[in-house]
N, C-alpha and C positions, 0 to 999 in steps of 0.2 A: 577452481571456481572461487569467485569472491564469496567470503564466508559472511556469516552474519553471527555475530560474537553471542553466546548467551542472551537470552530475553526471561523479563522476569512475563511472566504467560501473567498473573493478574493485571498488572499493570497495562501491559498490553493491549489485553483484551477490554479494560476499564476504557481502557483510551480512543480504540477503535469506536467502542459502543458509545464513547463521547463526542465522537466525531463524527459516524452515520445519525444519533440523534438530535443533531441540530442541521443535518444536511437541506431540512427543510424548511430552514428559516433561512436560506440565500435568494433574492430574487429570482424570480423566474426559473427556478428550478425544475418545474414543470416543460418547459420549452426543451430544456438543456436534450443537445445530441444524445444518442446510445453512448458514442466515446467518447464523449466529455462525461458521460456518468460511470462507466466504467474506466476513466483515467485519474475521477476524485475517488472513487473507491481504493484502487490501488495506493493512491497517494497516503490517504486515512491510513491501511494496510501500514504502508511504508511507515510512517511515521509515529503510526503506536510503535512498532518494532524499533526504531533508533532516530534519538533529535537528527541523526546524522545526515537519515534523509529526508529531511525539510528543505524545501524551495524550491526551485525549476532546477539546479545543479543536484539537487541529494535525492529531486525525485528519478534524476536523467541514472545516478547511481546504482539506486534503488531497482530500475526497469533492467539496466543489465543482471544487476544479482537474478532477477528474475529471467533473464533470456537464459540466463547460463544455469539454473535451477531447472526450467523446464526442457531445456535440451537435454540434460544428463538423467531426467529423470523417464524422456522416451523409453517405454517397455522397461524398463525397469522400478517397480514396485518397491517401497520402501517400508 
């Protein structure tokens, strides 16, 4: 599985919660699809956790950690 190196959790979380709270200051935000709202939430996700996955490249990164996070974690509790 592609790993995701240490996170510092405040930082993180800081970042996240700076990123959903301005989510409503983009136009039209109200209009926006289910999955355009659920792929800028991931993306938030993504990028409190590492600069690394910023932009359509680090978010395409990001989505694999995530395909291979949620397959390995079928039936198995962590």
């Amino acid at each position: 599985m592609k790993s995701i190196e240490a996170v510092d959790m405040r930082k993180a979380l800081g970042s996240l919660k700076e990123y959903v709270d301005t989510y409503d200051q983009q136009s039209d935000w109200e209009r926006y699809r289910p999955e355009t709202y659920v792929n800028d939430v991931l993306y938030g996700l993504g990028i409190s956790i590492s600069d690394e996955f910023r932009f359509a490249e680090g978010f395409d990164r990001f989505k694999e950690v995530l395909r291979e996070h949620l397959g390995e974690s079928k039936g198995d509790p962590k």
